[in-house]
C-alpha positions as CSV (number, residue, x, y, z in Angstrom):
1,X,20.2,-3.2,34.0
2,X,21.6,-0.1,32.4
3,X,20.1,2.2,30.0
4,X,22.1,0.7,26.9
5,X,21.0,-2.7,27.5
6,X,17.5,-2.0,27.9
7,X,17.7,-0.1,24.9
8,X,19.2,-3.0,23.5
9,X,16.7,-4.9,24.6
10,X,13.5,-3.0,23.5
11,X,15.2,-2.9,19.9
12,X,15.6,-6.7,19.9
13,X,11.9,-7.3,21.2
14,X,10.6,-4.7,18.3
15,X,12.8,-6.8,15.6
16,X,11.3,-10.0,16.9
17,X,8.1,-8.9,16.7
18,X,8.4,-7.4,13.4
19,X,10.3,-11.0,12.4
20,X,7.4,-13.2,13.6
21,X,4.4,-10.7,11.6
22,X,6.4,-10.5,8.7
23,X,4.9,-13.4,6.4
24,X,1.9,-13.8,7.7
25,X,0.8,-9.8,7.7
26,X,2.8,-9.9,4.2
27,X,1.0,-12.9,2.6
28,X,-2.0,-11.7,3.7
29,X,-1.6,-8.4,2.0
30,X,-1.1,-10.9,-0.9
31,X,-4.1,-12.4,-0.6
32,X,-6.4,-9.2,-0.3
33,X,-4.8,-7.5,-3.6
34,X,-5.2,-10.7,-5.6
35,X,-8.9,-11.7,-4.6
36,X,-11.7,-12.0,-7.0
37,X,-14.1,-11.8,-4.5
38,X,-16.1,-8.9,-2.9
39,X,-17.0,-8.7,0.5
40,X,-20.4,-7.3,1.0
41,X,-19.5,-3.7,2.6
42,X,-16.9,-3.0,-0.3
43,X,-20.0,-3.5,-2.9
44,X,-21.9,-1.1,-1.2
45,X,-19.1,1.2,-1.0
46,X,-18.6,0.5,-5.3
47,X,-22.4,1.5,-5.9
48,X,-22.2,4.4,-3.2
49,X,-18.7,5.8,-5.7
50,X,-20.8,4.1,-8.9
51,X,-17.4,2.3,-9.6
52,X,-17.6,-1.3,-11.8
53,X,-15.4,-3.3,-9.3
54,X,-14.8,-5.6,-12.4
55,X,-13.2,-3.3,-14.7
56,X,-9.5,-2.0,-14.8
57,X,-8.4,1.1,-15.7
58,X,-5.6,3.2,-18.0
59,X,-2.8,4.6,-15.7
60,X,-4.2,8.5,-16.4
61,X,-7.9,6.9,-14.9
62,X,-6.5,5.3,-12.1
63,X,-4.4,8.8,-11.5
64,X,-8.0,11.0,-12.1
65,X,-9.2,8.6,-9.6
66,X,-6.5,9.5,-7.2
67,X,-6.3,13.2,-7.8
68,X,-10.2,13.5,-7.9
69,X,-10.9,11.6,-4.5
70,X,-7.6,13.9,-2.5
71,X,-9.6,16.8,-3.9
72,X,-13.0,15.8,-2.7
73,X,-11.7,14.9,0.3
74,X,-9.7,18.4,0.9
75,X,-12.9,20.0,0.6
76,X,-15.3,18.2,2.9
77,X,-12.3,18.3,5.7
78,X,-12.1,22.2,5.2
79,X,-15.3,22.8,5.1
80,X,-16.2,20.0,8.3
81,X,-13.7,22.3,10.4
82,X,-15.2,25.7,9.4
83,X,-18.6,24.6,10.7
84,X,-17.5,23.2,13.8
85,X,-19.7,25.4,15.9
86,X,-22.3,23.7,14.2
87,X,-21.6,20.2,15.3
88,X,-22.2,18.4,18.3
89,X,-19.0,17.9,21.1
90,X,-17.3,20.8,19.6
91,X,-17.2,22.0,23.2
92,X,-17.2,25.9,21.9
93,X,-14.1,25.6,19.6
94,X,-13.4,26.9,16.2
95,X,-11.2,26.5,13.5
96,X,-9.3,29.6,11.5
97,X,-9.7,29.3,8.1
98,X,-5.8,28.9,7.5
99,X,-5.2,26.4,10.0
100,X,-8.1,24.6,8.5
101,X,-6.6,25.0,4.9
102,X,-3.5,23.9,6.6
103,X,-4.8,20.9,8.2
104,X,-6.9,19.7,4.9
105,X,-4.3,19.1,3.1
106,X,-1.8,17.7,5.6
107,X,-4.2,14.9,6.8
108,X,-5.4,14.1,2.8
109,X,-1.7,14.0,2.1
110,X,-1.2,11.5,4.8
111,X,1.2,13.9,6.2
112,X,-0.7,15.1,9.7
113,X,1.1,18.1,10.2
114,X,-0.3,19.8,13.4
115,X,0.2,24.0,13.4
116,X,-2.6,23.9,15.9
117,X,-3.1,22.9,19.8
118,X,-5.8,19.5,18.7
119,X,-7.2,19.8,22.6
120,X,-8.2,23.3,22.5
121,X,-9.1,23.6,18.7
122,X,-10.7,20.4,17.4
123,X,-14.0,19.0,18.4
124,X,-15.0,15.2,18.7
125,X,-16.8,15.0,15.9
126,X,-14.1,16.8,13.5
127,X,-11.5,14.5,15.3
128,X,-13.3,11.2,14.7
129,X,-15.3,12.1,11.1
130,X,-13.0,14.3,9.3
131,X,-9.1,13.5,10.5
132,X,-9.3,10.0,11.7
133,X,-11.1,9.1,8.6
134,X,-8.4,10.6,6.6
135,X,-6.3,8.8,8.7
136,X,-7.5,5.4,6.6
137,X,-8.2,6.6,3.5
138,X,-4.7,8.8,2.9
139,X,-3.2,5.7,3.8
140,X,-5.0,3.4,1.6
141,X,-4.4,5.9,-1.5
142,X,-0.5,5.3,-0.8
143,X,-1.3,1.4,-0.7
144,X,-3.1,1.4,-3.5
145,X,-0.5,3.4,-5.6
146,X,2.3,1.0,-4.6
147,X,0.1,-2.1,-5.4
148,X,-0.5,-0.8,-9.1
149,X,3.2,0.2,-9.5
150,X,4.0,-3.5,-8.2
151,X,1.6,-5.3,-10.9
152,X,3.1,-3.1,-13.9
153,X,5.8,-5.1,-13.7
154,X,4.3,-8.2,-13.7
155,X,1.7,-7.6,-16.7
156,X,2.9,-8.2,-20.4
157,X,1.8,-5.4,-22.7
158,X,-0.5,-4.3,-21.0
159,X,-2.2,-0.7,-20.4
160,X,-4.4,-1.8,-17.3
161,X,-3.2,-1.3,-13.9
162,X,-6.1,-2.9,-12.0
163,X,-8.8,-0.5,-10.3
164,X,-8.1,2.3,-8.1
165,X,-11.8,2.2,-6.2
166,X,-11.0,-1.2,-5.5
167,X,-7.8,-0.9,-4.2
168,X,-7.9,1.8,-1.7
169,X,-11.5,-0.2,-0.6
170,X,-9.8,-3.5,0.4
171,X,-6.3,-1.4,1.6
172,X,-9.0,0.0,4.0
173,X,-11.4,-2.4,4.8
174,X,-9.5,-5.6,4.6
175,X,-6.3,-4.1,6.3
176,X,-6.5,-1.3,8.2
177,X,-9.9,-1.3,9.8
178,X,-8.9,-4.8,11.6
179,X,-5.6,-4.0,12.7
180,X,-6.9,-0.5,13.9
181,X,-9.4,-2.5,16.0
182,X,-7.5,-5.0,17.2
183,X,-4.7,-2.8,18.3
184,X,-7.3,0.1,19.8
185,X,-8.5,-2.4,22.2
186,X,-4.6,-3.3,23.2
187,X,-4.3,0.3,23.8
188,X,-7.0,0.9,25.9
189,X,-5.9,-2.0,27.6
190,X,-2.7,-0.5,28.4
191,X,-4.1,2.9,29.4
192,X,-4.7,4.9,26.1
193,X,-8.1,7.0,26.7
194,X,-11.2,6.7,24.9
195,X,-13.4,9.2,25.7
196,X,-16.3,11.9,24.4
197,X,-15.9,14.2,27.4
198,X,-13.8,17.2,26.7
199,X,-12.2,16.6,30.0
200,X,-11.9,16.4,33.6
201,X,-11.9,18.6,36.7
202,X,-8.8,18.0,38.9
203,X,-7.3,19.7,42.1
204,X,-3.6,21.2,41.7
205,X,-1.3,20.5,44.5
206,X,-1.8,24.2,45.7
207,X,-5.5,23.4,46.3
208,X,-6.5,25.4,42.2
209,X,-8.4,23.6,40.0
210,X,-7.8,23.1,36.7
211,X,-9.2,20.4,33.6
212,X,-7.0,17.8,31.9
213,X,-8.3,17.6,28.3
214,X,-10.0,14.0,27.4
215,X,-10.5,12.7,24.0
216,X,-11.2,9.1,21.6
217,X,-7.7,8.9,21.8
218,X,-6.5,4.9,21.5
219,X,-9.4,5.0,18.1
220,X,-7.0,7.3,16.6
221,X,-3.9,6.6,18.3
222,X,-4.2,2.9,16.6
223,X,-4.5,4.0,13.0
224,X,-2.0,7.1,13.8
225,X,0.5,4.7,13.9
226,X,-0.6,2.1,11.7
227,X,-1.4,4.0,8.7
228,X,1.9,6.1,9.2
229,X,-0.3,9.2,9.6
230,X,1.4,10.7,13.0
231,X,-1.3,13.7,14.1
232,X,-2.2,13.6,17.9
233,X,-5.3,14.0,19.5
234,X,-3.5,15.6,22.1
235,X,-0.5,18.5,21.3
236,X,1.9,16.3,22.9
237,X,1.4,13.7,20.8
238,X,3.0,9.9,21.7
239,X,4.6,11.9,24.2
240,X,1.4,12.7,26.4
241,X,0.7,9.8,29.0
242,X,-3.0,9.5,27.4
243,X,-1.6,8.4,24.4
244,X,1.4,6.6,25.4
245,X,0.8,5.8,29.0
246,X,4.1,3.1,29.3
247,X,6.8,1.2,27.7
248,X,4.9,-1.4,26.4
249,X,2.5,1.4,24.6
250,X,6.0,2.8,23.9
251,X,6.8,-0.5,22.5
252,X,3.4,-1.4,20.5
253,X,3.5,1.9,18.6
254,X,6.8,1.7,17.1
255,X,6.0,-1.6,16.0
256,X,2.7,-0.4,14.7
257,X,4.1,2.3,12.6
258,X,6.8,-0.2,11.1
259,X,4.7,-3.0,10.4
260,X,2.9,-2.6,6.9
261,X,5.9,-1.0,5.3
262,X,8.0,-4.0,6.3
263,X,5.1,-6.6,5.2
264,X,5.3,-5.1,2.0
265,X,7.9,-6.0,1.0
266,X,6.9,-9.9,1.3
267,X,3.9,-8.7,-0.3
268,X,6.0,-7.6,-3.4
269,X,7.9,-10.2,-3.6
270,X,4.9,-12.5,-3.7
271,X,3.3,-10.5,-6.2
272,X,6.4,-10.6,-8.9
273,X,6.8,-14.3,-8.0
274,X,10.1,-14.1,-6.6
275,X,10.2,-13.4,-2.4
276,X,13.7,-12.7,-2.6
277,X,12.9,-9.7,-4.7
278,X,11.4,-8.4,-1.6
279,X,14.1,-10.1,1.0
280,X,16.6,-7.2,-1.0
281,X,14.7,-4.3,-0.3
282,X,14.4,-5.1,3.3
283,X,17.5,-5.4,3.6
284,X,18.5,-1.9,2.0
285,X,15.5,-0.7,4.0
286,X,16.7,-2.5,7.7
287,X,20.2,-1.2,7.2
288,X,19.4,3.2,6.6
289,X,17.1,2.4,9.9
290,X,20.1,0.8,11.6
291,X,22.4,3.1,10.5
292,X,20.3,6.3,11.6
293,X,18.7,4.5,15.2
294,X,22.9,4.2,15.7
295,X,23.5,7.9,14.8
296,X,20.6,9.4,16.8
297,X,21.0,6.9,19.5
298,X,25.1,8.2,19.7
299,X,24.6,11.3,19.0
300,X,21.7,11.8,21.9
301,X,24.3,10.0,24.4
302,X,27.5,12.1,23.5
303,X,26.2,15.5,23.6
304,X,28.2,19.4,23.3
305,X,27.8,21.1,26.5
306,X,28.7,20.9,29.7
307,X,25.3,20.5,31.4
308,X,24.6,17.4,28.5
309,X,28.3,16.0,29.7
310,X,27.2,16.1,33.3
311,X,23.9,14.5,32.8
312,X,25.8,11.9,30.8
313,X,23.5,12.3,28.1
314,X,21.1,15.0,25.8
315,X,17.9,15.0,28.5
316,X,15.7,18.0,27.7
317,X,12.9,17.5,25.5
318,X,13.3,13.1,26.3
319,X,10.5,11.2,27.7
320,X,12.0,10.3,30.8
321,X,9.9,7.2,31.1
322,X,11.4,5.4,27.8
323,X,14.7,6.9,28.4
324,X,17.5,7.9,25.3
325,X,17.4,4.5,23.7
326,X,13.4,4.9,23.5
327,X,13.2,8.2,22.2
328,X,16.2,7.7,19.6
329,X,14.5,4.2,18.6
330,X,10.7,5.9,18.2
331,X,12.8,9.3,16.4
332,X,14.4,6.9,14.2
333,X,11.0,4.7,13.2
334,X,9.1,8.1,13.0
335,X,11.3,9.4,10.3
336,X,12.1,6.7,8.8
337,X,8.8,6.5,7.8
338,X,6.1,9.1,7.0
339,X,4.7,9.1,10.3
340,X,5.4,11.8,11.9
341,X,4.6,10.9,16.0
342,X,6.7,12.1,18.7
343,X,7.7,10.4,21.8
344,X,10.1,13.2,22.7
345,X,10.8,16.8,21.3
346,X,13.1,16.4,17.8
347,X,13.9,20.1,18.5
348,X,15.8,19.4,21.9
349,X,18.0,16.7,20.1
350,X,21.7,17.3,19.8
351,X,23.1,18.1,16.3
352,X,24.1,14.7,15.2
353,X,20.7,13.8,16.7
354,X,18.4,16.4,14.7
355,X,20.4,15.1,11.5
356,X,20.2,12.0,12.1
357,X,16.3,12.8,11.7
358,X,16.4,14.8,9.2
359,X,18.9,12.9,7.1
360,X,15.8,10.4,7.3
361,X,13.5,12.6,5.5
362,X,15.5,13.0,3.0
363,X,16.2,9.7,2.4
364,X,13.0,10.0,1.1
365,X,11.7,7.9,3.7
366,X,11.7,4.9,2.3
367,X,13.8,3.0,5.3
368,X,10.8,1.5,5.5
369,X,8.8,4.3,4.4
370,X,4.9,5.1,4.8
371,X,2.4,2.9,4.0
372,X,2.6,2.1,0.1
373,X,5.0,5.4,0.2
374,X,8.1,3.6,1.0
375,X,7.2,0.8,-0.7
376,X,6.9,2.5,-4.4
377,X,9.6,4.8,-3.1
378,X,12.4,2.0,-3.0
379,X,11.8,0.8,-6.8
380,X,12.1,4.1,-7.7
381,X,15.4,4.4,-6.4
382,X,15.8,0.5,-7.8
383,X,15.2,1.5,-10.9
384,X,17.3,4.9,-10.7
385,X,20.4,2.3,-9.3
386,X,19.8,0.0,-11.9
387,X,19.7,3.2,-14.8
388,X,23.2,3.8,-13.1
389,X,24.4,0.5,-13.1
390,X,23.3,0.0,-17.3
391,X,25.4,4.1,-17.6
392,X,28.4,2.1,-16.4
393,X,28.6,-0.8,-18.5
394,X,27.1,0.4,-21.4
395,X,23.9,-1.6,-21.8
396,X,20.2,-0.8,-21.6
397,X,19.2,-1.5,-18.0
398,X,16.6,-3.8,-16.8
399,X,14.4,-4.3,-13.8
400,X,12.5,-7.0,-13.1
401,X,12.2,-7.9,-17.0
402,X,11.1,-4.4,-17.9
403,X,13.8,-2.7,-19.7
404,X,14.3,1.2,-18.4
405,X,14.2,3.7,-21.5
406,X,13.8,7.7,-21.5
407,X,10.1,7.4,-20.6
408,X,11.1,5.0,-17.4
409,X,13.6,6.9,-16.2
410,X,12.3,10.1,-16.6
411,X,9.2,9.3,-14.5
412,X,11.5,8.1,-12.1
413,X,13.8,10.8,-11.8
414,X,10.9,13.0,-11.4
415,X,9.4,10.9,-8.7
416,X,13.2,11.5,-7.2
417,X,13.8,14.6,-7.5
418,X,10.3,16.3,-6.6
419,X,10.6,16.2,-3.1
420,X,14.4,17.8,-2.8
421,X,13.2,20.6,-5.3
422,X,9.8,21.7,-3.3
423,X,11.8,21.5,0.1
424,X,15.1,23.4,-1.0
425,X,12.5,25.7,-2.6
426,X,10.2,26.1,-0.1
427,X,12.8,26.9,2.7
428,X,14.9,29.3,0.4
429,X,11.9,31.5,-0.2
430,X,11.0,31.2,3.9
431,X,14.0,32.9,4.3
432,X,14.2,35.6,1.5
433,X,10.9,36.7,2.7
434,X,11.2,39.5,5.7
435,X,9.9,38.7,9.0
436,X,9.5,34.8,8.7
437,X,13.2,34.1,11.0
438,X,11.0,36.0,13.7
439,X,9.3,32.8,14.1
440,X,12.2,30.6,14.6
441,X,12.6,30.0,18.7
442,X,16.7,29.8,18.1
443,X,19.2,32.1,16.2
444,X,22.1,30.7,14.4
445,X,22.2,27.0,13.0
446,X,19.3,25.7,15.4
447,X,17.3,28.2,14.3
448,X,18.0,27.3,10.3
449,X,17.5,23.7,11.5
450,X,14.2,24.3,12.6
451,X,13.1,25.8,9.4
452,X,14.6,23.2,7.3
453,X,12.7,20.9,9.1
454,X,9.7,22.0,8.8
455,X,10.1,22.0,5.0
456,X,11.4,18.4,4.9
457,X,8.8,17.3,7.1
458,X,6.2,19.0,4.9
459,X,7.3,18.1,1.3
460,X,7.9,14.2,3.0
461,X,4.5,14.1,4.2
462,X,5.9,13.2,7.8
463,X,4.4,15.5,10.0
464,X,6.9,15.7,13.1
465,X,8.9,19.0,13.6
466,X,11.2,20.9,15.1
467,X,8.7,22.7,17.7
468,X,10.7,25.4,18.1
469,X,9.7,27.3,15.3
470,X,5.7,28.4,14.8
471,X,4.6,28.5,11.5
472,X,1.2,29.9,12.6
473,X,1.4,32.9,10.2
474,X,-0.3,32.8,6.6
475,X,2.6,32.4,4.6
476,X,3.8,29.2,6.9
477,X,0.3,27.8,6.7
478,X,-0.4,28.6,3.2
479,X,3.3,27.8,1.9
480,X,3.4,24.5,4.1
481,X,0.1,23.4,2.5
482,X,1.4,23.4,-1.2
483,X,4.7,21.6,0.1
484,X,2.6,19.1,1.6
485,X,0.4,18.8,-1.5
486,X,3.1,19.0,-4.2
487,X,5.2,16.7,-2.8
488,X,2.4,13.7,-2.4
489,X,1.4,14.2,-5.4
490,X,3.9,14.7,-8.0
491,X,5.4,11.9,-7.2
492,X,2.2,9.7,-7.1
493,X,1.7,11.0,-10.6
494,X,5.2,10.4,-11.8
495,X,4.5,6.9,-10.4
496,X,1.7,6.0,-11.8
497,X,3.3,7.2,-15.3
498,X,6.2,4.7,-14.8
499,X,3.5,2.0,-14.1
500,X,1.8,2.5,-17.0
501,X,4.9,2.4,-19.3
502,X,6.1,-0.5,-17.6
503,X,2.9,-2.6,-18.2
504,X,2.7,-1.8,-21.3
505,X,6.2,-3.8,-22.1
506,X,7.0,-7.3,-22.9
507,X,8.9,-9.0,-20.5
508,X,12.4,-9.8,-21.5
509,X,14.6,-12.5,-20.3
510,X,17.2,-12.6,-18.0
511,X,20.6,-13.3,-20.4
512,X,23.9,-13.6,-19.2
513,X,24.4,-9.6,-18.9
514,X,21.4,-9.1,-16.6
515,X,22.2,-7.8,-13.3
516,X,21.0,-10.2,-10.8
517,X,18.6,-8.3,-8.8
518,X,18.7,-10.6,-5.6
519,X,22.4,-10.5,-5.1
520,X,23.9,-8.2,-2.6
521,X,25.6,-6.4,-4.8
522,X,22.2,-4.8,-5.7
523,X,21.0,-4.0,-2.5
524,X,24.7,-2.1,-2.2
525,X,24.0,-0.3,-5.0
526,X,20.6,0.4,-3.8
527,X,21.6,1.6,-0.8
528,X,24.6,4.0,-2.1
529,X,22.2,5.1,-4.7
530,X,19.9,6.2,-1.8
531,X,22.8,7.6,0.4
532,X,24.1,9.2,-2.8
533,X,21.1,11.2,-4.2
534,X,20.6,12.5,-0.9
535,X,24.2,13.8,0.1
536,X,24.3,15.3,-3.3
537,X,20.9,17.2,-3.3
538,X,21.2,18.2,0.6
539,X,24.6,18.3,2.2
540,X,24.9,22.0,1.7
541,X,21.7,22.8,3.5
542,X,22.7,20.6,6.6
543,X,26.3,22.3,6.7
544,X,24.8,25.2,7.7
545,X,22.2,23.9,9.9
546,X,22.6,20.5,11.9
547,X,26.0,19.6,11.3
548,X,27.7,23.0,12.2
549,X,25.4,22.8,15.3
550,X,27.0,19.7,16.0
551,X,30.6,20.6,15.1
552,X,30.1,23.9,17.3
């Protein structure tokens, strides 16, 4: 069989897969966010927060709720890494204190970025109580955001949203604990490590010894992917045979870190009492990760050079197991949502390749997006499309029976426009200030590549990079950090504000001049709204880096 058929192949098995779990996982999701009944360990965890389960709260509670949790949570990971010598199985290691200010905020952002070796500077007990818990819980804030947005349109003058402590409870208990349990024990299964040793003696071919690092890996491997976090226990992440010991581990993960931003959109649908609400964005969603896998995929298989045209293909930096058509289909899934794992190096890719990834980002991953993230993500571009749409005809748009005024829109252009404004900032200053292209492991348009990058990973909360460059100095870590934190939570905030105005509207109904949401000529404006708002913000900044790479 060759390489483009088995390529073929694993995408068809992933869509299959993701096809059968789709209603199922989705109603499901359903059924947890519209319970009335409290399972025993999330009422211990309501008196331990002294939160009444049965009361809802104003959009600016539910955002103090968010805000004030990420900020307890910031500080108990910094300060859990600084006394790591303290702790048991922390095997001799410590943590700087701007890597751990660094690594605070990326895992409470849900972002995961990794400006550290995790074998030779994390302990156990850090790995497993401070990131893999974070690991749950930033996802579960994302899900619960996205579930409030999702119920502002379907309240009627309303100024409740639901409650917050309740919703990132059952995200975490009822959703992903199980599936991180479940799928931990596939993994070990397949050959993913689970270990508290910090690693074992082998003999090198030329008779030295030497230790392979060990770790709890397929624990946090499991809810790496399925929370969209991305961090790996090991430095080469899904790459490292510990982690991702074969094709069908290949396989799993990619499917893992689609899955629960795919469901949701069932789970929206079901919520506003019309599935084909949801059927639209996963469509608009489904075709940006086609049309990227087919741009990374071609542009890692028609590489510059002549040592790529004699291979026949881009092979440095691919995992040689999974082949092109693996590593362009877990590149694609990565970015595409706020994951962040690796299978192969992003910073070996060709041009096209890199932008294809990159392009992803700035999409503002939403094709499917993180977990909740891509979700609340998409109606904010829905509701930008539809603001568009209502500019050309000359009539105050609608969405979902909530018209869109100043306060709507604005909320939603500031969710938009957050993350292009902290990257394009971030990177410009990067280069204004002396010294910092020192750290960039290629001159020219690579090298400006690799920076760019590493702000659009950072202001995306995605967590993979270019690897080339090392942003181990204090202005990377400390700049980095405030990327990561401003662009999680500015748009969160300018989310929650939307949901509040929204459920605080009547409904109207549809007339004769309503845009039919469900038609394709929606999800076609969707899409070119997505497309649109991203060329426009960030063509100029991939001139100079990926696409003159690739036109060189």
């Amino acid at each position: 069989m060759s390489s483009t058929w088995a390529g073929l192949g694993q995408v068809g098995l992933l869509l299959l897969a993701l096809a059968l779990v789709y209603r199922p996982l989705g109603d499901y999701m359903h059924r947890v966010f519209t319970s009335t009944k409290h399972w025993r360990l999330e009422k211990a965890v309501y008196k331990i927060v002294r939160a009444d389960p049965e009361s809802e709260q104003h959009w600016k509670t539910y955002a103090s709720g968010v805000l004030g949790f990420s900020f307890v949570s910031v500080l108990f990971l910094y300060l859990l890494q600084r006394i790591q010598p303290l702790l048991p199985l922390n095997f001799g290691r410590t943590v700087d204190p701007g890597v751990a200010f660094n690594t605070a905020i990326s895992f409470v952002t849900n972002t995961n970025w990794q400006s550290y070796v995790p074998e030779g500077v994390m302990g156990h007990v850090v790995q497993m109580a401070g990131l893999t818990v974070q690991n749950f819980v930033s996802a579960g804030v994302g899900l619960a955001v996205a579930i409030a947005l999702t119920r502002a349109f379907v309240r009627s003058q309303s100024d409740r949203l639901g409650n917050f402590w309740v919703d990132l409870t059952r995200g975490t208990v009822r959703i992903l604990l199980p599936l991180s349990f479940l799928f931990a024990i596939v993994l070990v299964a397949l050959g993913v490590v689970q270990s508290l040793k910090s690693g074992v003696s082998v003999l090198n071919p030329d008779g030295s010894a030497s230790t392979i690092a060990l770790a709890p890996a397929a624990s946090q491997e499991a809810i790496k992917e399925i929370g969209t976090n991305g961090g790996g226990i090991f430095n080469a992440n899904s790459a490292h045979p510990f982690e991702n010991p074969n094709s069908w581990s290949n396989l799993i993960e990619i499917f893992l870190l689609l899955v629960i931003p795919v469901a949701l959109t069932r789970t929206f649908g079901k919520l506003v009492g019309n599935t084909k609400q949801g059927y639209v964005l996963l469509s608009v969603m489904g075709a940006l990760w086609a049309g990227m896998l087919a741009v990374i995929w071609w542009g890692e298989t028609h590489a510059n050079g002549a040592a790529a045209r004699l291979a026949g293909a881009a092979l440095e930096g691919k995992e040689t197991r999974f082949g092109i058509a693996g590593s362009a289909l877990f590149a694609d899934s990565t970015t595409g949502t706020s994951t962040g794992a690796v299978n192969s190096m992003h910073d070996s890719f060709t041009g096209l390749g890199g932008f294809g990834t990159l392009l992803n980002m700035m999409f503002g991953e939403l094709s499917p997006g993180g977990v909740g993230t891509g979700l609340y993500s998409i109606l904010v571009m829905a509701i930008i499309a539809m603001f568009l749409a209502g500019l050309m005809v000359g009539r105050t748009p609608e969405y979902l029976g909530k018209k869109l005024g100043k306060r709507e829109v604005t909320c939603a252009s500031i969710a938009m426009l957050a993350m292009p404004a902290v990257v394009l900032i971030g990177a410009g200053a990067a280069l204004l200030i002396p010294g910092n292209t020192a750290a960039f492991n290629n001159p020219g348009a690579h090298g400006f590549s690799e920076l760019l990058y590493a702000y659009t990973s950072a202001s995306n909360n995605n967590g993979s990079a270019f690897a080339g460059i090392t942003v181990t100095n204090d202005w990377y870590q400390s700049t980095l950090g405030v990327c990561m934190a401003l662009g999680r939570f500015i748009p969160i905030l300018a989310v929650l504000c939307l949901a509040g105005s929204l459920a605080a509207q009547k409904k109207v109904p549809e007339t004769a001049g309503t845009l039919p949401t469900t038609s394709p000529l929606f999800a076609t404006m969707l899409a070119g709204t997505v497309v649109l708002v991203a060329a426009l913000t960030f063509i100029p900044a991939l001139a100079l880096g990926p696409i003159a790479e690739a036109l060189a």
